[in-house]
N, C-alpha and C positions, 0 to 999 in steps of 0.2 A: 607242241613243239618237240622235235626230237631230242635224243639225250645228246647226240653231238652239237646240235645248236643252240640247247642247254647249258654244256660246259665247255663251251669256246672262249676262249680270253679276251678281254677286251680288243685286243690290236685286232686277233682272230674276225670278233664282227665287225671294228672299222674298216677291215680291209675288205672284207665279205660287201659290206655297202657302198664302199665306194666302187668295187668293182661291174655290180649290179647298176651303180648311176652311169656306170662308163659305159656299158648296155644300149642302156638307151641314148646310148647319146652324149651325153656332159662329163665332164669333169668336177671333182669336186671343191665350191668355189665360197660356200657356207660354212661356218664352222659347228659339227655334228656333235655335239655335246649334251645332248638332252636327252633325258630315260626318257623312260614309257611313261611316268607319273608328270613327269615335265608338260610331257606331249598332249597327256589327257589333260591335265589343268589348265592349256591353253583354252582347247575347244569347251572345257565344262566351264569356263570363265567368261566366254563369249557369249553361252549360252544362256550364262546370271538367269537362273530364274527369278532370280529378285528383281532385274532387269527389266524382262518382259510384265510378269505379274505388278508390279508397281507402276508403269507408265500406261499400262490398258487395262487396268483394273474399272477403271470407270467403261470402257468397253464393255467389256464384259458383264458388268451388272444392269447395263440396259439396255443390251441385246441379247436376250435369254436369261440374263438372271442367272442366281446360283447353280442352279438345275446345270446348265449347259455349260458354267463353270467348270464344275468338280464332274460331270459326268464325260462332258467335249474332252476336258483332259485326259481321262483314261482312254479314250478312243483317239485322240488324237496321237497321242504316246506309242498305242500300239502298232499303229498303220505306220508313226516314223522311223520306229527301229527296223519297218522292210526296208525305207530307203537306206537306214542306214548298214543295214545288212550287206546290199547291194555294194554300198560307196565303198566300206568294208573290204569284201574280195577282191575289190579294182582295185585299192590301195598298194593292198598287198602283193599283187601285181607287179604293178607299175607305182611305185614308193617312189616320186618326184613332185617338187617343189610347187608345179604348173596345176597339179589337180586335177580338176574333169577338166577341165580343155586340153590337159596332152590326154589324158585317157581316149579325150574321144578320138586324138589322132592315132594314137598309138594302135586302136579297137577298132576302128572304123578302115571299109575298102578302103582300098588307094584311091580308089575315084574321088571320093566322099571325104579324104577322112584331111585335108585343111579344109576344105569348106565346113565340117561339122566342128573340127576345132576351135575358126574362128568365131564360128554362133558361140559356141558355149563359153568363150572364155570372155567375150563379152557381157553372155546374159551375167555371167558369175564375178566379175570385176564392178559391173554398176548394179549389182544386188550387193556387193561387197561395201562397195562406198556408201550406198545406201541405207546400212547396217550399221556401219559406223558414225555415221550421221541422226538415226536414229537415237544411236545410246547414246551420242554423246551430247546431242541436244535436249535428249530426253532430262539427263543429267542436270543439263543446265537448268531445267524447269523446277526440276526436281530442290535444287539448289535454291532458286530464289522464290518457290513455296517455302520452302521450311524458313526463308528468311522472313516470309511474313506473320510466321506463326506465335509469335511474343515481342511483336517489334513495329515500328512504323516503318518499316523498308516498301517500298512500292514498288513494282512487277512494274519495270516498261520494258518494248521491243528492245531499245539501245542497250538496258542493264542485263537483257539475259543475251542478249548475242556477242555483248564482251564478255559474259559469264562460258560463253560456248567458245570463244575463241582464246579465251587461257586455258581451257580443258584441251583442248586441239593441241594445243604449242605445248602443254607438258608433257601429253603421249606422244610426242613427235621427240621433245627432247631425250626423255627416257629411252625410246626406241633409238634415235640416234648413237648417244654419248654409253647409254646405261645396256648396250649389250650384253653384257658380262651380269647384269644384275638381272636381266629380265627372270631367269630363271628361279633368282631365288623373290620374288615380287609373285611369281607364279606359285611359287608356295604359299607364300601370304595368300594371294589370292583363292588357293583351294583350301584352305582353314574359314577365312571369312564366309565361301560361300557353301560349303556347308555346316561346319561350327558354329560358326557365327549367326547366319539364316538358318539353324538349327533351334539355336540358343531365341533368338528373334521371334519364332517364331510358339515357343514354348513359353517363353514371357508373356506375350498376346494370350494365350489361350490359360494360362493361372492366373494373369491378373485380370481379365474380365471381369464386369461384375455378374453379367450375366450371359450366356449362353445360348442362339439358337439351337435350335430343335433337328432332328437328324432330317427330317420330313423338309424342313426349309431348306439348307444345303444342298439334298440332291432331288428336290422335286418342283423346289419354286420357279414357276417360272414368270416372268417379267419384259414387258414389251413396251422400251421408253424408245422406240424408235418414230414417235411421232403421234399426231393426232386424228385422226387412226393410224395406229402402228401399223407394218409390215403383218404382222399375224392375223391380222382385220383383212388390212388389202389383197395380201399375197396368202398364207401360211404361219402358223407356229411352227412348223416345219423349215420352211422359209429360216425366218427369224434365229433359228438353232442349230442351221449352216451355216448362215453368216457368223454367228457366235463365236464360235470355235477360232477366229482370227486369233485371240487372246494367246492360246495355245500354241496355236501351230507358230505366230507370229516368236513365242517367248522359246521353243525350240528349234532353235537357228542359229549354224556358225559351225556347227563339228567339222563341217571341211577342213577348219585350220588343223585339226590332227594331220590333215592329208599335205596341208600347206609347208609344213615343219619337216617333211619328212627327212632334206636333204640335212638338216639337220639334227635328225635323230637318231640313236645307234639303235643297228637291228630293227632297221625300220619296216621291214616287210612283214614282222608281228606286231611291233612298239604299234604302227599308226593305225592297223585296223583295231588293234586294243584302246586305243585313245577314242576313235567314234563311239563303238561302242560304249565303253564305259562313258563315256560324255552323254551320251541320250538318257542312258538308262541309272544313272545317278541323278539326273536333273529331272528326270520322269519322279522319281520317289521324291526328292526332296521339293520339287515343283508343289506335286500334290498336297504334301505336308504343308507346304507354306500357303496353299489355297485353302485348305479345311479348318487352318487355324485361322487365317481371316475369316473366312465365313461364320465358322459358328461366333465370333467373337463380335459379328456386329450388332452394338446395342439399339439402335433404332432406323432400319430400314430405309426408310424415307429422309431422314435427315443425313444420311452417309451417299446416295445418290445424288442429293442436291447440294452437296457440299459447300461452306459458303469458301472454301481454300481450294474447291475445284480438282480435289483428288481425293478421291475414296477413304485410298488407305492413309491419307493424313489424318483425314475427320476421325478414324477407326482408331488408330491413336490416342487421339487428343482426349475422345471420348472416356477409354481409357484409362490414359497414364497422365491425362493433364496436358498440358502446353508443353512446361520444362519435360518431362516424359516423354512426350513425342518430337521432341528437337534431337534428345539423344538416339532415338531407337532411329531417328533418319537420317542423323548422321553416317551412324550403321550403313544405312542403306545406301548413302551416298557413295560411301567407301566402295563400296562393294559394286557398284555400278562403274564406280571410276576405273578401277580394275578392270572391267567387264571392256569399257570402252580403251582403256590401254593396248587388252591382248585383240582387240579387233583390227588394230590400227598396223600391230604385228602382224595379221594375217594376212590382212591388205595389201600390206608394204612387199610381201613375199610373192604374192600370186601376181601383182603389175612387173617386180623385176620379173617373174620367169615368163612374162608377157613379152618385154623387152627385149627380155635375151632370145624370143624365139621371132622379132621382129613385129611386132602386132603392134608395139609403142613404138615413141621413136628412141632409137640407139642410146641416146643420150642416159635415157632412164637404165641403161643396162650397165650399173659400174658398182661393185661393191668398193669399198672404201678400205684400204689396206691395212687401216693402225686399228679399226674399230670390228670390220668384218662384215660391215653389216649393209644395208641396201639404201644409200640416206636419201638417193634422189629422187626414190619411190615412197620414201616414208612421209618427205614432207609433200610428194604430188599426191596420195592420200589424203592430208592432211588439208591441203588445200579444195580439194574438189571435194571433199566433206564439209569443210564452210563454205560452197559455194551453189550444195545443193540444199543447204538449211535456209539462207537469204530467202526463197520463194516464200517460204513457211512462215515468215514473222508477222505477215497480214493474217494468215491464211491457215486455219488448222485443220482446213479440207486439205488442202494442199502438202501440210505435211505427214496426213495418215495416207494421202496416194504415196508416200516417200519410204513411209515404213508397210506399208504394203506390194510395192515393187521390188523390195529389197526382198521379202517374203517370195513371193514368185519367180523372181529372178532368180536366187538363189535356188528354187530346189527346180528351175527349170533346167538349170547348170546341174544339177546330182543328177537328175536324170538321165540327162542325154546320154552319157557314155551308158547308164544301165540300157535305154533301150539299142544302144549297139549293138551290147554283149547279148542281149535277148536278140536280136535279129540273125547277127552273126558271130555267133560262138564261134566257129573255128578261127577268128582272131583272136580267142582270148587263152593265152597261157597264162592260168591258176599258179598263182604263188603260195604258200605257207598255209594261210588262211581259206579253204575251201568249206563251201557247202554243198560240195556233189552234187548229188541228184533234185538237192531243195533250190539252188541255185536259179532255174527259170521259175518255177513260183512265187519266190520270193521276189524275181526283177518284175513280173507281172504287174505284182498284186502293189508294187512301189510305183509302178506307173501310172496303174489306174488309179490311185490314191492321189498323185501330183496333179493327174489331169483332173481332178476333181475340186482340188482348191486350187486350183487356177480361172475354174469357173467360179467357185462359191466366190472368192473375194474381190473379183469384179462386180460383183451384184451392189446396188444401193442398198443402204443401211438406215436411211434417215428418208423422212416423210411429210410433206409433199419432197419433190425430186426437183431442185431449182440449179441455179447456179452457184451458188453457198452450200448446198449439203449431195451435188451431185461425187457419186465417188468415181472420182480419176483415177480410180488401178489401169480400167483397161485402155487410156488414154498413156499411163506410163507405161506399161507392159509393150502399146504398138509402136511407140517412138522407138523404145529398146530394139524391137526386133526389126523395124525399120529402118533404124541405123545396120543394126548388124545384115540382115540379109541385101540391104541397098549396098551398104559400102563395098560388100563383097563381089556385088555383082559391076558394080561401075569402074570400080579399082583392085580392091583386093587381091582378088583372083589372078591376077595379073603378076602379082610381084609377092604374097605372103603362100610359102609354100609347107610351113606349119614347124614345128621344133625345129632347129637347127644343133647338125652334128658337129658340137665344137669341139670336138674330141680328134677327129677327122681332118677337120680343117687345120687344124693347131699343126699335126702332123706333118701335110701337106707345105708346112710353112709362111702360111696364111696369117697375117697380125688380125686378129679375131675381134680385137679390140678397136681396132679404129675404123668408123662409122662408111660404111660403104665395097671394105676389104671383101668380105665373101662375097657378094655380087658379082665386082668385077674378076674376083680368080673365075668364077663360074665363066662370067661371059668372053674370058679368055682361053678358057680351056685348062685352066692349072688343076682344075677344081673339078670334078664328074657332078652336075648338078644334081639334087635329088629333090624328090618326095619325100612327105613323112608317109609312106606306106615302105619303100622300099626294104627297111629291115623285115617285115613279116613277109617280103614276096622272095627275098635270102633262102 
């Protein structure tokens, strides 16, 4: 950062960012009130290692075992910080609310660039919900496990899906009512998950009583994917691709630094500081939280077979005891709730600047005057997160294709605008944050990476391959892009012509607000119709 952008005054860089959002296009309609520590504790919140690691723990101990644990994470960590190198520079770019779906408009020919828009903001809105669905059902599990761990409580469908639908409605209420709070809930939240999952995890590993072997940790490997496992039929190879889900699944979410941006000051450094530091904080303390479970579990075969059906409960209890392990899950609970809070935040931001660029319908584009905040996107999140968990209650094929599309979708959305900028760089004017000359390797080697677990986690994991243990990623993965490339091509194309300049129109005189106004200025002539390329062809 230079020393003038250094010691500019506050007014200095609100004014500096909002003049930058009026650039592209918008006016400023969020209220920008969040540092850079604000911004990164959204995305390192969403990212809850505790999150991922605790609901696919049992994943991962029986597809590859410790080995592909603790070793898939280090590799997996490394190949995500190209993506996020990549997400990175585009931020800081183009620092609005929309994310990779205006990047890709923004980045992408005029030919191309609503049509590549509206793929990516679709893959990136229902890998979004899918996310937040994820956690927050994860949550609920999570929830009425530990209720049965010193109690006669009994797990039914009906008790954890009203356990999932009060978790829904209090991140909806919070995000609503508690805008003014969120930020400081976001500090709770980056204490607990790493203080807290610091502290968590250092108690595990002193109160043991005994200790695996360094040799088990990163060398054992394990093949409960059936009778003959995947390593018989296919590969141990095989088997230590699929693995790595664990991983990649449990680093996912830093877009919402990118989500935040419009409101965060100095956001053309604040939001590529926020991914970063969001991977690469959750990389260390990931790992940490994985070697202390590993070495800490006291009998292998008894923490697989759980008879409370989650690893790290058994690992626990064995432990600390009953009462021991209610407390350190409660921990855990918190910290996931959090996790699934700030997701619902991130959600609720990228459907309004869906909205506002017409991709939803209008309705959804109103921020709410006395509060600031997006409500009719918060609770249509909120809603189509309980209503993509319902499938899941028979069915727990059905909801790891949920948290596995959500994994896909999501970094098929990071992608796309990188391979814009890799195709056609001379769209891309570099902001603050540059990597020069590393910039196309870096988008490369992010590519080839994405297009690699997009293969691996369509592959079956379970053995024989039936209707019960077939995996639906790549049944969700084609509906997603079925929708998105169908819609575009029957309707879309027709009438979504990608970001809308309401900056322009306002001007013009145009009520911007009421549902149909830009259109007919256009088709009356008040109004010069545009593309989202026109500003790059200026």
């Amino acid at each position: 950062m230079s020393e003038m952008e250094s010691s500019s005054s506050p007014n200095q860089v609100e004014v500096r960012d909002e003049q930058r959002l009026e650039e592209l296009g918008y006016k400023q309609e969020l209220r920008r009130d969040w540092s850079v520590m604000h911004n990164f504790g959204v995305s390192f919140s969403i990212i809850s290692v505790i999150t991922g690691i605790t609901t696919l723990f049992e994943t991962g101990l029986t597809v590859g075992g410790p080995a592909v644990m603790s070793v898939g994470w280090i590799i997996v960590s490394f190949f995500t910080m190209f993506v996020g190198l990549g997400m990175a520079e585009i931020t800081s770019s183009v620092p609005s609310a929309g994310g990779p779906y205006f990047w890709a408009a923004m980045l992408a020919p005029k030919k191309h660039s609503a049509f590549l828009s509206w793929v990516t903001g679709w893959f990136n809105l229902l890998g979004q919900v899918a996310v937040t669905t994820g956690i927050s059902f994860g949550l609920a599990g999570l929830v009425a496990t530990t209720a049965t761990i010193s109690g006669s409580f009994e797990v039914t469908a009906g008790k954890e899906v009203g356990i999932y639908a009060a978790i829904l409605v209090s991140h909806a209420l919070l995000n609503t009512f508690g805008v003014h709070i969120l930020k400081y809930l976001n500090n709770t939240s980056i204490i607990l998950h790493s203080l807290g999952v610091g502290c968590f995890a250092i108690a595990v590993l002193a109160k043991a009583p005994i200790h695996q072997s360094a040799k088990f940790v990163f060398a054992k490997f394990y093949d409960g994917t059936g009778d003959p496992g995947w390593s018989v039929r296919a590969s141990p190879e095989y088997v230590a691709v699929c693995g790595i889900l664990m991983s990649q699944y449990t680093i996912t979410g830093f877009d919402a630094s990118a989500h935040l941006s419009e409101e965060t000051k100095n956001a053309a450094w604040s939001s590529p500081i926020g991914v970063l530091m969001s991977i690469s904080c959750s990389a260390v303390f990931g790992f940490f939280l994985i070697l202390a479970l590993l070495f800490s579990i006291q009998d292998f075969d008894r923490t697989v077979n759980s008879e409370y059906s989650q690893p790290v409960v058994q690992i626990l209890v064995d432990i600390f005891g009953k009462d021991g392990a209610i407390v350190l899950m409660t921990l855990v609970i918190i910290c996931v709730w959090h996790c699934g809070l700030f997701s619902m935040t991130s959600n609720s931001r990228m459907m309004f600047s869906f909205a506002r660029d017409g991709a939803l319908p209008h309705f959804f584009h109103k921020v709410d005057a006395r509060f600031r905040s997006p409500i009719r996107t918060i609770w249509l999140a909120a809603f189509l997160s309980f209503c993509l968990a319902l499938p899941s209650l028979g069915s727990s094929v059905a909801f790891t294709a949920a948290t596995s599309i959500a994994t896909i979708g999501l970094y098929i959305s990071y992608t796309i605008p990188i391979v814009i900028v890799f195709l056609w760089p001379q769209h891309f004017k570099k902001g603050p944050f540059d990597m020069k000359k590393f910039s196309r390797p870096v988008g490369l080697v992010a590519i080839l990476w994405v297009g690699f677990i997009t293969v691996a986690f369509c592959l079956p994991t379970a053995n024989p391959v039936n209707s019960q243990t077939l995996n639906y990623t790549s049944v969700a993965v084609g509906i997603v892009a079925l929708w998105a490339f169908g819609s575009w091509i029957f309707w879309a194309k027709h009438w979504f012509h990608g970001p809308i300049r309401q900056i322009q129109a306002e001007q013009a005189g145009i009520p911007i607000d009421e549902p149909g106004a830009l259109e007919e200025a256009e088709a009356e002539g008040k109004l010069e119709k545009f593309n989202i390329g026109d500003e790059k062809q200026a």
